[in-house]
C-alpha positions as CSV (number, residue, x, y, z in Angstrom):
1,X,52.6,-31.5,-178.4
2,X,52.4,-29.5,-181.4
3,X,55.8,-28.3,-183.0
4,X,55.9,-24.5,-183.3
5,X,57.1,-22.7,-186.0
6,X,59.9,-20.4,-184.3
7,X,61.3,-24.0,-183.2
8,X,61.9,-24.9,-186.2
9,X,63.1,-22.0,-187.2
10,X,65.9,-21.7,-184.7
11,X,66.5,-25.0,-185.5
12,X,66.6,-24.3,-188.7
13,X,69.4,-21.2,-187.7
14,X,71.6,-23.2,-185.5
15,X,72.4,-25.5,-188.3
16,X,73.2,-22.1,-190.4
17,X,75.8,-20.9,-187.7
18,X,76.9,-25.0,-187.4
19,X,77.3,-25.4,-190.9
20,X,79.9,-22.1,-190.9
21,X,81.5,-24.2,-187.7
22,X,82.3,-27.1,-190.5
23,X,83.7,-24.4,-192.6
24,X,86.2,-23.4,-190.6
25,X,86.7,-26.9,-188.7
26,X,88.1,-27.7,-192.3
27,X,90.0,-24.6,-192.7
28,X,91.8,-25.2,-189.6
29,X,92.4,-28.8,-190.2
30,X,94.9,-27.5,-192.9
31,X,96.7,-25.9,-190.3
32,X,96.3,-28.4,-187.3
33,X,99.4,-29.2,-185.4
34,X,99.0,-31.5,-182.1
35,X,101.1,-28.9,-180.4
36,X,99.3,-26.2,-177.8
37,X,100.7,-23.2,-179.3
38,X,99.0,-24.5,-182.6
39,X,96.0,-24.8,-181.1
40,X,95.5,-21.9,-179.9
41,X,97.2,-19.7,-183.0
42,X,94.7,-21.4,-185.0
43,X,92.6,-19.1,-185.3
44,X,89.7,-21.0,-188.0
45,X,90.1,-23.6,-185.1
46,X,88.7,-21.0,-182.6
47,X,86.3,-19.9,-185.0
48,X,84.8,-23.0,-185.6
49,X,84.2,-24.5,-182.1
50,X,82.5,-21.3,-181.1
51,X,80.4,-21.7,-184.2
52,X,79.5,-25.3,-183.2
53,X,78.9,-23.8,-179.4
54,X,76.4,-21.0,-180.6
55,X,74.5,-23.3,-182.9
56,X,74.0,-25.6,-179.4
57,X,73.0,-22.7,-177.8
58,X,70.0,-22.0,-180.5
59,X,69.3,-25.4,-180.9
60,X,68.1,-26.3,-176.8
61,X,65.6,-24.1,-176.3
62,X,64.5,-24.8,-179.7
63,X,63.5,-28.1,-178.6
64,X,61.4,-27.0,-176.0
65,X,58.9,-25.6,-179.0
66,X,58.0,-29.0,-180.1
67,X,58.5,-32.6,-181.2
68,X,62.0,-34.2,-181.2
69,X,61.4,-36.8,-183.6
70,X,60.2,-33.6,-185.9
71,X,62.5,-31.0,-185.5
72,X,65.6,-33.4,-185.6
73,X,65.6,-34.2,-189.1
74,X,65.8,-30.5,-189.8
75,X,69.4,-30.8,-188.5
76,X,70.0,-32.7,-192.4
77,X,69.4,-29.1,-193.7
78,X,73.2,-29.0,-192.4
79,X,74.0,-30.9,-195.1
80,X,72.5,-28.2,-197.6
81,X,74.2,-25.6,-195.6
82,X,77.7,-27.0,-195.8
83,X,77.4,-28.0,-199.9
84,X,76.7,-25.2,-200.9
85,X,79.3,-23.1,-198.0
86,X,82.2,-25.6,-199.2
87,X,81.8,-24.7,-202.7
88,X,81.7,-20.7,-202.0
89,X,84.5,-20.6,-199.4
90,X,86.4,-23.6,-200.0
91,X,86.2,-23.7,-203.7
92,X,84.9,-26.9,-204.2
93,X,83.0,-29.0,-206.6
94,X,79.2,-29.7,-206.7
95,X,77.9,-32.7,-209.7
96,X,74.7,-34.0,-210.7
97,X,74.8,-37.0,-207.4
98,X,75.3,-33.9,-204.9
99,X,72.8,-32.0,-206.2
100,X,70.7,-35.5,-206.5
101,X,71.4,-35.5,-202.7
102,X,70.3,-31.8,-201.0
103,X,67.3,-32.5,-203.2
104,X,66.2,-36.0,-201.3
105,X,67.4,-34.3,-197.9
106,X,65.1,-31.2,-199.2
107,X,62.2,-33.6,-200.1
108,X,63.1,-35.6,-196.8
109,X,62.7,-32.8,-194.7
110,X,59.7,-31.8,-196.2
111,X,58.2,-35.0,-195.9
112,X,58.7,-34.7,-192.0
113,X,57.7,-31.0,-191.3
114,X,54.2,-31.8,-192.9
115,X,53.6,-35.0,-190.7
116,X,53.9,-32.5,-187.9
């Protein structure tokens, strides 16, 4: 079976969406209390489950466009995704090893979408 390229693509989208569903999975962490009331007021917490949830929903049929063992590793682009969100919305630091590291997941990625 030949992987198509609107698979990838919407695999490549859910982990956009899921990488946002990090994002606020952190926000809300700052807030978490083990108490129902919490839960429910938390409102990043909310945000974030239904991020992860959407990015599931994009990412099954996606699978039905091609190989598993090639669009899988296109889930590490998460990792891109969420460096780069953390440092916008959650004011954090990027150095020379992170940036070392979305390059090899880049090159990794790469690597596997050509052997397609």
């Amino acid at each position: 079976m030949k992987t198509e390229l609107w698979a990838i693509g919407l695999v490549l989208f859910a982990n956009i969406i899921g990488s946002f569903g990090a994002i606020f999975l952190k926000k809300a962490s700052g807030k978490l209390s083990f108490k129902i009331k919490s839960i429910i007021k938390n409102k990043y917490l909310i945000y974030g489950v239904i991020m992860y949830g959407l990015s599931t929903i994009f990412f099954i049929p996606a699978l039905k466009g091609g190989e598993l063992s090639v669009l899988y590793p296109f889930v590490a682009t998460v990792y891109i995704w969420v460096s780069l969100l953390s440092v916008k919305m959650l004011n954090e630091k990027m150095n020379k090893f992170k940036w070392l590291g979305i390059l090899l997941v880049i090159i990794g990625v790469v690597f596997i979408g050509l052997g397609s």
